[in-house]
Short mmCIF file of the C-alpha atoms (twelve columns), coordinates in Angstrom:
data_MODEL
# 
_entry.id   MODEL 
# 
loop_
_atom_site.group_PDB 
_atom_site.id 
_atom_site.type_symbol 
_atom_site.label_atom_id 
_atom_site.label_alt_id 
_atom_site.label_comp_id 
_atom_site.label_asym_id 
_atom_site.label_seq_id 
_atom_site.Cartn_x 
_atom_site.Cartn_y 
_atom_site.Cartn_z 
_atom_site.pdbx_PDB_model_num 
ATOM 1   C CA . UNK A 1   -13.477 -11.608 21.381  1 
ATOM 2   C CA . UNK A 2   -11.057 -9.114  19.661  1 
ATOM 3   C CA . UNK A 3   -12.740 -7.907  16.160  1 
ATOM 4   C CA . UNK A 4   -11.428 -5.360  13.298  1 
ATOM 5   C CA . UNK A 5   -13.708 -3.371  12.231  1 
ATOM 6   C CA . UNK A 6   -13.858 -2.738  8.462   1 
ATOM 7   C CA . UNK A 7   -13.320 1.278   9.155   1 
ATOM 8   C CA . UNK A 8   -10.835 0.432   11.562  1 
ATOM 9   C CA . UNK A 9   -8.559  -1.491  9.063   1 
ATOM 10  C CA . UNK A 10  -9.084  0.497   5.970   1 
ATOM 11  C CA . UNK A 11  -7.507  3.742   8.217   1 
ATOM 12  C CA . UNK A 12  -4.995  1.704   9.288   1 
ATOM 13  C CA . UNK A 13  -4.329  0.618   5.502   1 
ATOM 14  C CA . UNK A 14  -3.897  4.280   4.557   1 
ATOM 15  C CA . UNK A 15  -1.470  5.178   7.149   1 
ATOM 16  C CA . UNK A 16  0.809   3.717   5.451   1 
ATOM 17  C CA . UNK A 17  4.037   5.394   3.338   1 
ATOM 18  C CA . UNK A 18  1.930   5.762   0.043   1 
ATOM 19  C CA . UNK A 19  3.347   3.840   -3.110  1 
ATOM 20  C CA . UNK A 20  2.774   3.008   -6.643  1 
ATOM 21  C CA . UNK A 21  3.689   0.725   -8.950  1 
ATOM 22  C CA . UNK A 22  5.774   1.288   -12.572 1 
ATOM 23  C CA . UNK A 23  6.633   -0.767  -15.147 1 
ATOM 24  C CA . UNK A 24  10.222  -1.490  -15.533 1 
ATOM 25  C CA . UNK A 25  10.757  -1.403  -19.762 1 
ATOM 26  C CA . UNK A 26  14.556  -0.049  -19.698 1 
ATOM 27  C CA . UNK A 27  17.687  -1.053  -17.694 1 
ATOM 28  C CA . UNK A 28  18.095  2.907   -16.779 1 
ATOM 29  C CA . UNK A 29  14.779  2.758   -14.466 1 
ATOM 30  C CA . UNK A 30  16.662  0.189   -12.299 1 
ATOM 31  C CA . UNK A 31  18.800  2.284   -9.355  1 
ATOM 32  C CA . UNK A 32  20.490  0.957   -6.026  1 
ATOM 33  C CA . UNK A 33  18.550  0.566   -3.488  1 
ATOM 34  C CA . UNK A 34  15.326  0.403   -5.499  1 
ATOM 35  C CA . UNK A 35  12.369  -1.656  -4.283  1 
ATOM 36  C CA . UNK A 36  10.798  -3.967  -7.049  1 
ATOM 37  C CA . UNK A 37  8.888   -6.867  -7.600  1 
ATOM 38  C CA . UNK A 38  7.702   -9.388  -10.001 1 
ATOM 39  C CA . UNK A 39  4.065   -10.507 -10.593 1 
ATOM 40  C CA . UNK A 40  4.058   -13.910 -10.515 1 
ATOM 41  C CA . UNK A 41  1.486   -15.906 -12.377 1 
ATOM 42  C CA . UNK A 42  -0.215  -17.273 -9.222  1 
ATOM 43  C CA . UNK A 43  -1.453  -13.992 -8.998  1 
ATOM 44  C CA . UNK A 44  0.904   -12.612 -6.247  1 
ATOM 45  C CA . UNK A 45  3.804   -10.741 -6.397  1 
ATOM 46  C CA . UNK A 46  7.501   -11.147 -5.533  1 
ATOM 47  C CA . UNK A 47  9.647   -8.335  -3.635  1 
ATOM 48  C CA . UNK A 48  13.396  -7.512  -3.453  1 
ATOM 49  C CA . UNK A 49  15.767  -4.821  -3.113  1 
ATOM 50  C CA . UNK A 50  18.163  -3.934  -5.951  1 
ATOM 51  C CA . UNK A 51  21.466  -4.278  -5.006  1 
ATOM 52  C CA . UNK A 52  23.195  -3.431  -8.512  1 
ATOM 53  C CA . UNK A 53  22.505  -3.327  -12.226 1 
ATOM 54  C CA . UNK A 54  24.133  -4.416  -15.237 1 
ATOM 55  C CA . UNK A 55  23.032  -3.466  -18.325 1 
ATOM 56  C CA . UNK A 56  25.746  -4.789  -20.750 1 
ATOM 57  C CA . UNK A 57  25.228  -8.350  -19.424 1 
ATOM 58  C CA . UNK A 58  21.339  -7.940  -19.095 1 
ATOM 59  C CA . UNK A 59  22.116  -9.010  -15.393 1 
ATOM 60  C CA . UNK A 60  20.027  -7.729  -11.848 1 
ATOM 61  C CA . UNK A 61  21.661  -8.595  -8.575  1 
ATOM 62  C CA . UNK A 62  18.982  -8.364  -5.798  1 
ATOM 63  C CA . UNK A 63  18.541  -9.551  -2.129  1 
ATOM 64  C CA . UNK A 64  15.374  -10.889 -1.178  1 
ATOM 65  C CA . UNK A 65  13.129  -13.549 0.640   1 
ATOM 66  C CA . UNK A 66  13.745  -16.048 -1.412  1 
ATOM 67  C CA . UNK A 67  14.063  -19.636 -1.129  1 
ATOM 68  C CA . UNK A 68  13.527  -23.423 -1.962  1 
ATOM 69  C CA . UNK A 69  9.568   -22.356 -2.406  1 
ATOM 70  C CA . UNK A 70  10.520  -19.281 -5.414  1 
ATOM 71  C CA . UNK A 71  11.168  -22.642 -7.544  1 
ATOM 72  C CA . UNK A 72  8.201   -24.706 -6.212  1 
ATOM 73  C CA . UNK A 73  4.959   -21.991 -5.575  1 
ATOM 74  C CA . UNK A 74  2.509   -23.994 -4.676  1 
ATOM 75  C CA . UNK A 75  4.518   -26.455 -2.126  1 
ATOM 76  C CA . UNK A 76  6.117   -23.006 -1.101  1 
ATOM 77  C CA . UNK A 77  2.555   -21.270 -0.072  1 
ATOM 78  C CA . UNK A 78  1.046   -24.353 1.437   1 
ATOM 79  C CA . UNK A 79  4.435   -24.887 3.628   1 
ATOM 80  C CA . UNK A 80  4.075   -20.750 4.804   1 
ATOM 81  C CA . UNK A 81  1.165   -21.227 5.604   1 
ATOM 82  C CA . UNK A 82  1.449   -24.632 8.066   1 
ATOM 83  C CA . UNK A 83  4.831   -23.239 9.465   1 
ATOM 84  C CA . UNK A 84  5.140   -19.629 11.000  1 
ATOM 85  C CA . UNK A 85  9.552   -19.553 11.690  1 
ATOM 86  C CA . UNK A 86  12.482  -21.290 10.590  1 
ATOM 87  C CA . UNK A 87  10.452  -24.562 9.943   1 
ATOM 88  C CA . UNK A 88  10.047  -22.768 6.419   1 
ATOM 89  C CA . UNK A 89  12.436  -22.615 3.532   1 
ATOM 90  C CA . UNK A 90  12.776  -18.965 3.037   1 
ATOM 91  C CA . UNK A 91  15.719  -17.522 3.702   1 
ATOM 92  C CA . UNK A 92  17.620  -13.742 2.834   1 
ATOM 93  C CA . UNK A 93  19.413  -14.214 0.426   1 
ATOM 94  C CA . UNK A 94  21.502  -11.988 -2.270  1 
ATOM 95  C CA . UNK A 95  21.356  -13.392 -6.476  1 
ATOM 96  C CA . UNK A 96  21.611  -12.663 -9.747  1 
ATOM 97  C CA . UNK A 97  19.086  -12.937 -12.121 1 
ATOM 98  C CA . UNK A 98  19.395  -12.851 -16.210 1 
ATOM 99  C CA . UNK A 99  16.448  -10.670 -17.612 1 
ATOM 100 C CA . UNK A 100 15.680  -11.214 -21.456 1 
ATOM 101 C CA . UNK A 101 13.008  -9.736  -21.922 1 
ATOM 102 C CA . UNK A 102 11.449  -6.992  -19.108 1 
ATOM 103 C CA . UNK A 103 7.850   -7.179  -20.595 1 
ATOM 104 C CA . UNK A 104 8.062   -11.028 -20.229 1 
ATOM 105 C CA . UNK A 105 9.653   -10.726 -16.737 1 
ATOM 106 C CA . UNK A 106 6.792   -8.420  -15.059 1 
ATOM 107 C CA . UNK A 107 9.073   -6.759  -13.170 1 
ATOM 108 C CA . UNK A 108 7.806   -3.311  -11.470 1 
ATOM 109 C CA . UNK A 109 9.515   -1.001  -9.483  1 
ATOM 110 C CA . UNK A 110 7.594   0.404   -6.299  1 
ATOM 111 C CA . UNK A 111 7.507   4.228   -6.187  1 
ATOM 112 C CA . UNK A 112 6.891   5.852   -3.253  1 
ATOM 113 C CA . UNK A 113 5.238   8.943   -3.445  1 
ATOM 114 C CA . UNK A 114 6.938   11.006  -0.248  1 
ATOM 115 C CA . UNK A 115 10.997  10.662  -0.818  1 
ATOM 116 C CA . UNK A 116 11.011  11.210  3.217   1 
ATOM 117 C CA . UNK A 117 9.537   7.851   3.691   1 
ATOM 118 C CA . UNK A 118 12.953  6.058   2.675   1 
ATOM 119 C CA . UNK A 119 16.206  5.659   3.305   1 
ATOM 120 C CA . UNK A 120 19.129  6.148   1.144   1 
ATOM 121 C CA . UNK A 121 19.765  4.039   -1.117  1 
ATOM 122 C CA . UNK A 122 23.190  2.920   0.337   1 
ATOM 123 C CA . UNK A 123 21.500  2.393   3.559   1 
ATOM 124 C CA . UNK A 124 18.605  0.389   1.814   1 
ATOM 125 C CA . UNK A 125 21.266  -2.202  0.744   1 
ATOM 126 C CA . UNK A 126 22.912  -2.021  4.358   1 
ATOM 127 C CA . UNK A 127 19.948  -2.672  5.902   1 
ATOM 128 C CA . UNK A 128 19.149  -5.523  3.540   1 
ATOM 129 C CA . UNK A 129 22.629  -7.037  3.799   1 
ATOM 130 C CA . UNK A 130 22.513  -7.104  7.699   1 
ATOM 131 C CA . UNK A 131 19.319  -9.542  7.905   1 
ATOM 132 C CA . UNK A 132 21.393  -11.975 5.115   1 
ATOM 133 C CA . UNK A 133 20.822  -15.648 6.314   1 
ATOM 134 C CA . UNK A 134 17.751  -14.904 8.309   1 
ATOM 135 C CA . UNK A 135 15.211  -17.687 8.031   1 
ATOM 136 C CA . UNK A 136 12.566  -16.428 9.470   1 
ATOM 137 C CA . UNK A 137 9.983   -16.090 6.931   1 
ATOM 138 C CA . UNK A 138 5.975   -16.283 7.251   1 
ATOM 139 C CA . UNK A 139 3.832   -15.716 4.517   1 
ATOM 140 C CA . UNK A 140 1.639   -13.658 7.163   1 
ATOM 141 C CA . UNK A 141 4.086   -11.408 8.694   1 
ATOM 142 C CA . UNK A 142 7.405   -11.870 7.436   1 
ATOM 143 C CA . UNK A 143 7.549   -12.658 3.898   1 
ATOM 144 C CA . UNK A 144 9.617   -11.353 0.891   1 
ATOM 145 C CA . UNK A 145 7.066   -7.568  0.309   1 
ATOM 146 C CA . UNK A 146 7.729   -7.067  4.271   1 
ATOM 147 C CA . UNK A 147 11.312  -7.605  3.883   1 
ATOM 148 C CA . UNK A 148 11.424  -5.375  1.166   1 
ATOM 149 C CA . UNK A 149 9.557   -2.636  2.682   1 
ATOM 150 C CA . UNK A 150 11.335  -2.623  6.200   1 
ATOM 151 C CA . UNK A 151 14.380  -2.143  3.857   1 
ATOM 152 C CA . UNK A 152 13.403  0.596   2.240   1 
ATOM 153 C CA . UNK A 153 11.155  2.312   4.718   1 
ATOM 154 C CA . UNK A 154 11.737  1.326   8.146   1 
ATOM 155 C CA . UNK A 155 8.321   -0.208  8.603   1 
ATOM 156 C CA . UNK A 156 7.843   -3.857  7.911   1 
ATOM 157 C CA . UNK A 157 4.207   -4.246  5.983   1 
ATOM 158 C CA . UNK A 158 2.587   -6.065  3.051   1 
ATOM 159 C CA . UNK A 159 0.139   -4.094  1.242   1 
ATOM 160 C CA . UNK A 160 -0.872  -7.765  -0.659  1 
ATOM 161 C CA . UNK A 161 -1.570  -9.185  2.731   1 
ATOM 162 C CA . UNK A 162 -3.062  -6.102  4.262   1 
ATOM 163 C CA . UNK A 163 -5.575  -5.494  1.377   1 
ATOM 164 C CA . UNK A 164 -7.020  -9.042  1.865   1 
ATOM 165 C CA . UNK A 165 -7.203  -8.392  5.703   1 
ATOM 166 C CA . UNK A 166 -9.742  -5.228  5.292   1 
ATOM 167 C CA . UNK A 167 -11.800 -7.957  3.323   1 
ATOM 168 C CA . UNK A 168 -11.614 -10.980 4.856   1 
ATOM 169 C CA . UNK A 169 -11.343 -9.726  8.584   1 
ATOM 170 C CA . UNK A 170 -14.658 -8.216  8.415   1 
ATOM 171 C CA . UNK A 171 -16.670 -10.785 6.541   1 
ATOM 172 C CA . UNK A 172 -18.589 -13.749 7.943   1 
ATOM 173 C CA . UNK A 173 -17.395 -16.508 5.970   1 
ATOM 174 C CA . UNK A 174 -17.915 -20.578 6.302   1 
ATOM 175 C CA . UNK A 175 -15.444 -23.494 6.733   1 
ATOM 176 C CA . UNK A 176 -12.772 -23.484 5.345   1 
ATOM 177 C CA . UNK A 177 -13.071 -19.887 3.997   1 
ATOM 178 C CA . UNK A 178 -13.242 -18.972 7.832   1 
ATOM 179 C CA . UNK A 179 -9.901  -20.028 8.727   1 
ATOM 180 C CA . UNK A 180 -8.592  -17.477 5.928   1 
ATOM 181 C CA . UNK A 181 -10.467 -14.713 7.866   1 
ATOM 182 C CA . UNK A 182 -8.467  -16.026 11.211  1 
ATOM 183 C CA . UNK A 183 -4.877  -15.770 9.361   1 
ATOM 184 C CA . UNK A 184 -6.168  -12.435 8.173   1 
ATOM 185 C CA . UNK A 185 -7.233  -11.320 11.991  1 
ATOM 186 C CA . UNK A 186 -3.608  -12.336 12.643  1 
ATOM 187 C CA . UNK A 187 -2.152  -10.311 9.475   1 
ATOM 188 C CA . UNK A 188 -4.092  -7.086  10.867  1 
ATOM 189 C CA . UNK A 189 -2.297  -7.577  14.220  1 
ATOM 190 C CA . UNK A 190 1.012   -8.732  13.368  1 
ATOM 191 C CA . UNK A 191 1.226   -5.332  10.876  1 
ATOM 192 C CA . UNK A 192 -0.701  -2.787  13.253  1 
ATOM 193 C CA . UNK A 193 2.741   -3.677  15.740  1 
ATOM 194 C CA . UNK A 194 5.136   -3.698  12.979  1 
ATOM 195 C CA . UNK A 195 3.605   -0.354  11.528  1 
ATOM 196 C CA . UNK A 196 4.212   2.244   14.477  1 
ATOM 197 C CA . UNK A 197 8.123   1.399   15.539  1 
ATOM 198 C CA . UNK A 198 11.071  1.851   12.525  1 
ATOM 199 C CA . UNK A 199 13.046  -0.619  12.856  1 
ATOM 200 C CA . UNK A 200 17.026  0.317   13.357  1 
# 
């Protein structure tokens, strides 16, 4: 049987293009091409890419992952989690969103610390606009933070799911934790592919 070793998967973890997180608290943070997200109070976080900014009208246009299951979290998750392609009801998609208030709206913007990892900004949006109508996503290995990154980097990867991969792919757990440590096996794989080619 194929196992990760906990060693193995935290130096895989770290091979990635390094990033950090900053609180949006001004419109004049907010660039083209930037990748943000939004914690959500499920505890996970949304992605997109920033396609333009408005600061008069308070308004953020974005293209993300998005779908039916943004509205509806909880049917959302459970629905990624049964259905791996199109039987889900994500789809890439471009909005608008109205933001009020940015400390109410949790929004971050994802920094990443080696400017050579990413594209330009012009060909962020490009690449984000050519995968428009996909609906494809998997909460595993294609949802919205894999989207996001592959936009802005090349390399399709989800730190949230990775992190809980070095965990739960190395620990014994029982029914039904045990079938979290499978789709976690499966997260470590489906990433360790999507990690070595960029994308074009």
């Amino acid at each position: 049987m194929n196992t990760v070793s906990f060693a193995s998967a935290v130096a895989d973890f770290y091979t990635l293009p390094r990033s950090h997180k900053e609180p949006v608290s001004e419109w004049s943070q907010l660039k083209r091409g930037d990748h943000i997200c939004w914690n959500r109070s499920l505890g996970y976080e949304h992605h997109a890419i920033v396609v333009s900014v408005d600061a008069s009208k308070r308004r953020l246009r974005v293209i993300e992952y998005g779908g039916n299951f943004d509205n509806n979290p909880g049917g959302g998750l459970a629905t990624s989690l049964l259905w791996s392609s199109s039987g889900t009801k994500g789809v890439v998609l471009e909005r608008e969103e109205e933001i009020e208030d940015f400390v109410e709206s949790h929004l971050f913007r994802i920094v990443y610390d080696d400017p050579e990892d990413c594209y330009e900004p012009e060909e962020v949006i490009e690449r984000a606009r050519s995968r428009i109508g996909e609906e494809e996503y998997n909460l595993i290995c294609k949802n919205c933070e894999h989207f996001a990154t592959w936009c802005k980097t090349g390399k399709s990867f989800s730190r949230q799911v990775k992190a809980a991969s070095v965990v739960a792919s190395t620990v014994p757990l029982p029914w039904p934790l045990g079938l979290f440590k499978g789709i976690a096996y499966t997260a470590h794989c489906c990433q360790n592919s999507n990690r070595i080619k960029r994308q074009t």
